[in-house]
N, C-alpha and C positions, 0 to 999 in steps of 0.2 A: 115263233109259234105261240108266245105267251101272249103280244100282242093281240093276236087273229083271235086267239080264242078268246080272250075276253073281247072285244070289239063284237065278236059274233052274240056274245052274252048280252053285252046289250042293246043287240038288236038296230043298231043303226048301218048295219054293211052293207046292203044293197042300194041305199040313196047319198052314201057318203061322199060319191066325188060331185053331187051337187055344193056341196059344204067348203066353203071358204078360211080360210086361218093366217091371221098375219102373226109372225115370228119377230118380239121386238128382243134382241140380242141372241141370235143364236149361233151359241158359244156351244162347250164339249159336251153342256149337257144335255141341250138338246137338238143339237145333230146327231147325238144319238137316238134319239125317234125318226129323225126325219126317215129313215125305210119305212118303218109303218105310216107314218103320217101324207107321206106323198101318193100312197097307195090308195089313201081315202081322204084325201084334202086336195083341195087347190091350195099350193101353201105361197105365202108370200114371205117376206122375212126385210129388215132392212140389212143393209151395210156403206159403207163409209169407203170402202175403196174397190178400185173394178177388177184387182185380182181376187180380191175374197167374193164379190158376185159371180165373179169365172169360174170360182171352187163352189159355188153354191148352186149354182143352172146347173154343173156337172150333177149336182146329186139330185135334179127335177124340183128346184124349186124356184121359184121368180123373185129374181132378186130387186130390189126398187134402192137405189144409191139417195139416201137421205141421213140424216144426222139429226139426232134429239136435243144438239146444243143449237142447230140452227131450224127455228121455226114456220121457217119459208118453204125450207124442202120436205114440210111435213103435209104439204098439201093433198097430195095423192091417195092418200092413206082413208081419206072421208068414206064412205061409204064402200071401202074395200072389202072386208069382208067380216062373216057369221062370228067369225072364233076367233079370241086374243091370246098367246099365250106372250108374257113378261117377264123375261129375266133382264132386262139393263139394269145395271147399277147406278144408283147418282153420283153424280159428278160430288168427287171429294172436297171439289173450291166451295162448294155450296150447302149451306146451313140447315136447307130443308131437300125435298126432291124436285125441282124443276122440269128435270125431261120427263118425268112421270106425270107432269103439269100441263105439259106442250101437248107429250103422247093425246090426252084425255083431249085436250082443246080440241085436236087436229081433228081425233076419231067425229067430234061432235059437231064438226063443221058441215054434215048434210043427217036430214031426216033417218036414212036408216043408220042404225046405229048396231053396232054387235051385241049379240045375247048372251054371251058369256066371256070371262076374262079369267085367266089366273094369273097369278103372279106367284113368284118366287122371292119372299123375302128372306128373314134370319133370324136364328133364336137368341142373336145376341141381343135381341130388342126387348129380353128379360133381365141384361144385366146377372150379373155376380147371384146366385141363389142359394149360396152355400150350401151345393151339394142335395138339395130338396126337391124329390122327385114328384112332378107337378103336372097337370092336362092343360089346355088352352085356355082355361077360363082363367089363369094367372092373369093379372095386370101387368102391364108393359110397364118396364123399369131401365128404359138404357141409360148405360154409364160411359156412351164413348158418341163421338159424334158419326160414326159410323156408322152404330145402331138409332141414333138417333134420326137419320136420314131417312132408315129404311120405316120408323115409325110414324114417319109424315107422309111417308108416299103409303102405307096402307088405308091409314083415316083420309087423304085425297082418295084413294080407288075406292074405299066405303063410301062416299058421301057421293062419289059419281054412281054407284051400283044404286044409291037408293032413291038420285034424280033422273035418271034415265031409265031402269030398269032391268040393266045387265047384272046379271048374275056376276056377281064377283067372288073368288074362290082364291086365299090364299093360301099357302105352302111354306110351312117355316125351316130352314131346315140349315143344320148344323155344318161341322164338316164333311166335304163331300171327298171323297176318295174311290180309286182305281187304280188301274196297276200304273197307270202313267199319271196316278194322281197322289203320290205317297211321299212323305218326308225325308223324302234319301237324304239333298242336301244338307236337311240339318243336322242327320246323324252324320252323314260326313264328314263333317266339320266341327262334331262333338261340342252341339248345340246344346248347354246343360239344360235339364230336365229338375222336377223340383222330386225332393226326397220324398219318401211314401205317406212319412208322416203329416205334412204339408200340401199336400197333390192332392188338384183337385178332377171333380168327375169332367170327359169330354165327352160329346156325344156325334154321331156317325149316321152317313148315306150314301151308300154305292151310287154311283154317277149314274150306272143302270139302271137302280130302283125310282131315283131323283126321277129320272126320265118318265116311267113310265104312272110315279105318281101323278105327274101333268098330265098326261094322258086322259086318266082315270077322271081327275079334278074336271076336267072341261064338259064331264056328259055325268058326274056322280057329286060334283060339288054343289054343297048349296050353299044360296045369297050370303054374304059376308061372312061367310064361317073360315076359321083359321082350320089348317090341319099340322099336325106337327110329320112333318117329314122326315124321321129316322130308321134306324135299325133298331134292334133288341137288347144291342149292348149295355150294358152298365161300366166303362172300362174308366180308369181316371188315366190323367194322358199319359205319366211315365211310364204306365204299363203299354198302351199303343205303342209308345216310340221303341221299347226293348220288343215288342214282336214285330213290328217290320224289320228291327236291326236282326233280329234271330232269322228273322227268312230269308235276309238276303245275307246270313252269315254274316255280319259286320259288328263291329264292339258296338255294344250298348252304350247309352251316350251317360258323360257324368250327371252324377246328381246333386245336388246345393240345397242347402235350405230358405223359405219364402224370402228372408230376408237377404240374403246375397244375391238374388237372382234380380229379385226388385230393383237392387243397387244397377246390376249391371244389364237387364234389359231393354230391347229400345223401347219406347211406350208402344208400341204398336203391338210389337211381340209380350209385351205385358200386361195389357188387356186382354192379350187373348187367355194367356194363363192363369191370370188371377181369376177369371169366372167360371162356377165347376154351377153344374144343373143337370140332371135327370129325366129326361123327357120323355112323356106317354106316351105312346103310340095309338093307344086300341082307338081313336075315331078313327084316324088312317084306315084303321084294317075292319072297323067293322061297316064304317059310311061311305067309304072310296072302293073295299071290296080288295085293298092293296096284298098281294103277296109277295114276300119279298126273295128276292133270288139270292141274296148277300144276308142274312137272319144278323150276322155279327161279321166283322171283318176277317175275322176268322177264316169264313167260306175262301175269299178273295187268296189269303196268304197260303192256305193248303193249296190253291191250287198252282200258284208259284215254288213253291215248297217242290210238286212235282212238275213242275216244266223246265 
């Protein structure tokens, strides 16, 4: 219903199943649009094998069996349709973004070309901010090659948005969680957490709100503008991991100080924790018109709390 009424709001629901949309990775979060989106899209989407096209026609959407590592089966794609929405990840063998390289090629292989695109990148493309609560005009500082991936493939999708003229709309957004998107295993496993002292800010986006900021982004975003994609929280993460353990009843996980953990985390798991940042929200809510259904994680755990 949230859907319908904003879509009614603006104003494009009678001429929508004119409108075209190719789907590059759609993954949990947005399959979760796809009910609204098929309902006023022709939606397209790629995939890589023919049981997940079997699972993707089931839900009304055309699937096209192509892969962003190989540039041949990206032919199709030309002139396919009005609207892009972009969640692939770059391939982690690779230094910069490449299928986000190909994607562009391929779209630009016939005269009409799509009017709008988002993409979904990530706020670790600020690196470590100790804790300093910041809006989009921050400068991009990544410290892992992770973030550093997803900072190539924005300045590619800028520099195509300002030679073609597609509206390009990105979406930065932290971690994304749900009720089948939560840290059980680590607390499981009594994955140590850094002491209070030492712990830094994380920041947060229900897989739902994620969803329907793309939504928003594709008919409310303007040319190359970032939005930061979260919630309200202010939470640093050893508090997060003691309330999903408190919701589902389970011991809170230990805690260690920076310098112990550093010793014994892997680097993967150590970049994510040494970077704490604070992220604004109000362009989301006041240029995208975003409301959110998850305000803090909070919402999510009461309502497992009572189920």
């Amino acid at each position: 219903m949230e859907f319908l009424r904003i879509w009614k709001h603006i104003g494009h629901y009678n001429d929508a199943m004119q409108r075209r949309l190719l789907i590059i990775g759609c993954g949990d979060v947005l399959e979760r649009a796809l009910p609204w989106l098929t309902r006023r899209f022709r939606v397209y989407t790629l995939c890589r094998s023919r049981e997940r096209a079997a699972a993707l026609r089931a839900k009304g959407v055309v699937p096209i069996q192509a892969d962003l590592d190989n540039p041949s089966s990206l032919a199709r794609l030309a002139g396919l349709a009005d609207y892009v929405l972009h969640s692939a990840p770059p391939s982690p063998q690779s230094k910069d973004d490449p299928r986000t390289s190909r994607l562009l090629a391929a779209l630009t292989r016939c005269t009409i070309l799509p009017r709008r695109l988002v993409y979904i990148s990530t706020t670790g493309v600020y690196g470590d901010c100790s804790g300093i609560r910041f809006n989009e005009c921050r400068p991009c500082h990544p410290e892992s090659d992770r973030a550093h991936r997803r900072v190539v493939a924005e300045s590619v999708l800028r520099n195509y948005g300002r030679r073609s003229g597609c509206r390009i709309s990105i979406l930065r957004a932290p971690g994304i969680y749900a009720a089948n998107r939560l840290p059980l295993q680590r607390i499981e496993k009594s994955t140590p957490v850094l002491v209070p002292s030492d712990d830094n800010y994380s920041n947060h986006i229900h897989a739902n709100d994620l969803a329907m900021a793309c939504c928003l982004a594709l008919f409310r975003g303007l040319p190359g503008r970032v939005y930061h994609a979260c919630d309200d929280s202010e939470w640093k993460m050893g508090d997060w991991f003691d309330k999903v353990a408190d919701a589902y009843k389970l011991p809170r996980p230990p805690r260690l100080p920076y310098a112990q953990i550093q010793q014994t985390a892997s680097p993967a798991l150590w970049s994510f924790m040494r970077e704490s940042r604070r992220l604004d929200n109000t362009r989301l809510k006041r240029e995208l018109g975003m409301r959110l259904a998850y305000p803090t994680p909070d919402t999510l755990l009461d309502q497992l709390r009572k189920s």
